[in-house]
C-alpha positions in Angstrom: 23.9 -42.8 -5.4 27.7 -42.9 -6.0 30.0 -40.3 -7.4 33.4 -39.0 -7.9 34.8 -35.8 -6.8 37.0 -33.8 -9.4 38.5 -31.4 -6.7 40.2 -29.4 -9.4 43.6 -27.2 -9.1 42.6 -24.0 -7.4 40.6 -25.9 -5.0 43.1 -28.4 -4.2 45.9 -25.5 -4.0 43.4 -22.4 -2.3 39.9 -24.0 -1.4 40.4 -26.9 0.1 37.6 -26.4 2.3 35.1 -26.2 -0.2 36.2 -29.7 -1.4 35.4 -30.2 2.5 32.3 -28.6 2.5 31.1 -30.6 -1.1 32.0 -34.0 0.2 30.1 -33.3 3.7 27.4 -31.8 1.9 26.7 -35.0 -0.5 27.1 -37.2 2.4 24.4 -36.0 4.3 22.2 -36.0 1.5 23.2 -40.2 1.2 25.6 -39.6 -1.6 28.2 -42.2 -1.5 31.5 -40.0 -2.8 34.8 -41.5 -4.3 37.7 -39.2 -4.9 40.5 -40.9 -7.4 43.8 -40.1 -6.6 45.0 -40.2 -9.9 43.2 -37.0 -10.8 45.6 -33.9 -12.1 44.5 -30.9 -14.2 41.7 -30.9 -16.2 43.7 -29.1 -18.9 41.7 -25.7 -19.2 44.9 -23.6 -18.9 46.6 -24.9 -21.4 43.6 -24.8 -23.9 42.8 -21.9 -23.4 46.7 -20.9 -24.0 46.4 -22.1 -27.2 48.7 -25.5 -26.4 45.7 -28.1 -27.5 48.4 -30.9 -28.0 49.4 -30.5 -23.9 45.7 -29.7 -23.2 45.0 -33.3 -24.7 47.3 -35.0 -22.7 45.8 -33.8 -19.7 41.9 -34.8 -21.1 43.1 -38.2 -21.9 44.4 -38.3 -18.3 41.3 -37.1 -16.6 39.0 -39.7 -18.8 41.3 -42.2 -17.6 40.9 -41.4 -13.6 37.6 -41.0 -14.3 36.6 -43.7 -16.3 35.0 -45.9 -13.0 31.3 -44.5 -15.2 30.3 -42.5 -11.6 29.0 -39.1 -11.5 31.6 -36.6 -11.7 31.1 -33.8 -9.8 33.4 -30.6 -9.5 32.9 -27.2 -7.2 34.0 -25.7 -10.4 31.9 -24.3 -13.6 35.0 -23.6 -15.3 36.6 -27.0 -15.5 33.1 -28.8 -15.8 32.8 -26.9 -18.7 35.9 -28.1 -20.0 35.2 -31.4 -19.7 31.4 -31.0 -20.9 32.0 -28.9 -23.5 35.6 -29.0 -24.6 36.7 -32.3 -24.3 34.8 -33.6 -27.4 35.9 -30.8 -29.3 39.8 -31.8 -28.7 38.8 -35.5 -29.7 36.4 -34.5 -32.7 39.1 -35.9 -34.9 40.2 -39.0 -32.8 38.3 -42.2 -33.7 40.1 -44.0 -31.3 38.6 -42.2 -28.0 35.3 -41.9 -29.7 35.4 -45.8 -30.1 34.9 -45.3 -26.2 32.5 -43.1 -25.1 31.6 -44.6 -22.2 34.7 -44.3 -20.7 34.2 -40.3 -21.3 33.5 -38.2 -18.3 31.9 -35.6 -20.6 28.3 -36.5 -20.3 28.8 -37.6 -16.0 30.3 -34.6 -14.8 28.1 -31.9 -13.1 28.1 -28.7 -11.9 28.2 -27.9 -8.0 24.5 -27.5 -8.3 23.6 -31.0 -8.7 21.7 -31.3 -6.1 19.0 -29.9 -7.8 19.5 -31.0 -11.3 20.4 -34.9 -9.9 18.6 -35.4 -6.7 15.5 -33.4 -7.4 16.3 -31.3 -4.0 16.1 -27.5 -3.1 16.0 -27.5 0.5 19.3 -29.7 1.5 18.8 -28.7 5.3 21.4 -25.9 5.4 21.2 -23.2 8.1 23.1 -20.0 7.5 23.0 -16.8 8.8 23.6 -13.5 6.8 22.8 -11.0 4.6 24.3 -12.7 1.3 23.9 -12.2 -2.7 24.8 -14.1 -5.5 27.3 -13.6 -8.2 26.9 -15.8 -11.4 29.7 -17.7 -12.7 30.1 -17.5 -16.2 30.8 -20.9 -17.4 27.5 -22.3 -15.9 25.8 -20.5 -19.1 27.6 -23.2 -21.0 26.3 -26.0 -18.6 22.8 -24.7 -18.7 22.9 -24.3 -15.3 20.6 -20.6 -14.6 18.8 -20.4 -11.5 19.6 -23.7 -9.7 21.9 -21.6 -7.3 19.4 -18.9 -6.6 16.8 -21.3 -5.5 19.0 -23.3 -3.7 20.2 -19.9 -1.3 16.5 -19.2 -1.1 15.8 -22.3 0.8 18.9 -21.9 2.8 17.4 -21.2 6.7 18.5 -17.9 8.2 20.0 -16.5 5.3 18.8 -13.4 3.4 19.3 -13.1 -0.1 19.9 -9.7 -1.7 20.0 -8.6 -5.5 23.3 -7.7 -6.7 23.0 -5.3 -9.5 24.4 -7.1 -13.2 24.7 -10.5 -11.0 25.5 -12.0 -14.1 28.5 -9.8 -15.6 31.5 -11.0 -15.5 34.1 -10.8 -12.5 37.3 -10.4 -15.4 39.0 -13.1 -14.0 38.7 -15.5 -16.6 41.4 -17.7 -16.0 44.6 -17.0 -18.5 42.4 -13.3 -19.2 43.6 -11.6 -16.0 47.1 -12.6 -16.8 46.7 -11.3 -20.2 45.1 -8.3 -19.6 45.1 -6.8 -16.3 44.2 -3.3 -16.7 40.5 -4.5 -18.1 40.2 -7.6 -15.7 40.8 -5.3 -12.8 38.3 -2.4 -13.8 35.7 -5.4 -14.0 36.8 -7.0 -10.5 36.4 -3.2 -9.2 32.3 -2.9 -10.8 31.8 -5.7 -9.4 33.3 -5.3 -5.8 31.4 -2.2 -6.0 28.1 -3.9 -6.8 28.5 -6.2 -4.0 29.4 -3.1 -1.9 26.0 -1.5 -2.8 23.9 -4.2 -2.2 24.7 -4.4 1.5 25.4 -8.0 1.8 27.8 -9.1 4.3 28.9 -12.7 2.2 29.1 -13.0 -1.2 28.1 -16.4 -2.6 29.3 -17.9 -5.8 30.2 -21.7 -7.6 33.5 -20.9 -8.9 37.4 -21.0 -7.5 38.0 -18.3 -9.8 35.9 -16.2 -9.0 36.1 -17.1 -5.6 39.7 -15.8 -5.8 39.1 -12.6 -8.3 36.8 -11.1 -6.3 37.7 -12.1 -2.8 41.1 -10.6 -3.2 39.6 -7.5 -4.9 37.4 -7.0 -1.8 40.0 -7.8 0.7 42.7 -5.0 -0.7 39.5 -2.6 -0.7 39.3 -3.2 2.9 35.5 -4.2 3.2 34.7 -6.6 5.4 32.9 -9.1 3.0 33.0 -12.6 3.3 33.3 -14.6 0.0 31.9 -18.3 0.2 31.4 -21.3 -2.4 28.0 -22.4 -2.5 28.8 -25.9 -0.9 29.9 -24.3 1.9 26.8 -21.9 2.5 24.9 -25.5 1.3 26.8 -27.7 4.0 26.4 -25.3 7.0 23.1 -26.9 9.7 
């Protein structure tokens, strides 16, 4: 199996190692992994600004580095929902790039459970050893993606997964929302460091940068000593 990796901004610029941890993941599972260098930003924060003309710009540049018709796969929700769900709504009036839809990354790109949902696996070998829970992205709502994650920790070796009380509530990062509107984005990062507080865990495992970055520097100015981990890198560990 071939694919491409969409590394994405705030992995490229604060997670690097989860790109790491992706790419050594999918290899030991026989994944053959292409990364094109031409690959910028997806365009989400300027769509979701309101600036659709400079969010296309960026789409037509993504379909264009990823236009090889491999697998795209991103350790982001948030921008594979972009591209899944958002792409075809900035082209809905552009006959020109429906003329092509093959060349559209829209219905390759996956979310960093595709593991499960591609290669049919649950147990990818990892070996990891903590007390962890599980904090739900939101955008993987929009991918349809519910309990791949969950099962996939459960089969991790070593590792003992916890509830986390409203798992699925929003961190209040958002993107372009914590900018907008601190004061509420920062009372939800604060129920939900508290949550994770509560449930004992000493890592906190989720699929998205953003939240990665939301609720890891939430935890760290609180002082607890909670590590915050992608899922690839949890998935990658032997």
């Amino acid at each position: 199996m071939k694919v491409s990796l969409m590394i994405t901004c705030l992995g490229d610029a604060f997670f690097p190692q989860v790109g790491v941890a992706t790419v050594k993941l999918l290899k030991r599972l026989g994944v053959d992994v292409d990364f094109p260098p031409a690959q910028t930003c997806c365009g989400q924060p300027h769509f979701n600004s309101g600036y659709h003309h400079d969010a296309r710009e960026l789409a037509r540049h993504t379909i264009k580095a990823f236009a090889g018709g491999r697998l795209v796969v991103t350790p982001s929700g948030s921008c594979a929902a972009m591209i899944k769900l958002e792409y075809p709504e900035l082209f809905h009036d552009d006959m020109v790039w429906h003329a092509v839809p093959r060349s559209w990354p829209a219905g390759r790109t996956s979310s960093p459970t595709c593991w499960v949902n591609v290669l049919g696996l649950e147990d990818v070998g990892a070996h990891f050893e903590a007390k962890a829970t599980y904090h739900m992205a939101c955008h993987l709502r929009g991918l349809g993606t519910l309990t791949e994650p969950e099962r996939l920790l459960r089969r991790v070796r070593g590792l003992t997964l916890l509830p986390l009380e409203r798992y699925d509530e929003c961190c209040g990062f958002g993107g372009s929302f914590a900018v907008r509107y601190p004061g509420i984005s920062g009372a939800m990062v604060t129920d939900k460091a508290s949550f994770i507080e509560k449930s004992g865990a000493d890592v906190v495992v989720t699929t998205d940068a953003g939240c990665l970055m939301n609720i890891g520097g939430c935890l760290r100015r609180r002082a607890r000593q909670v590590r915050f981990l992608h899922l690839a890198e949890v998935l990658s560990s032997i």
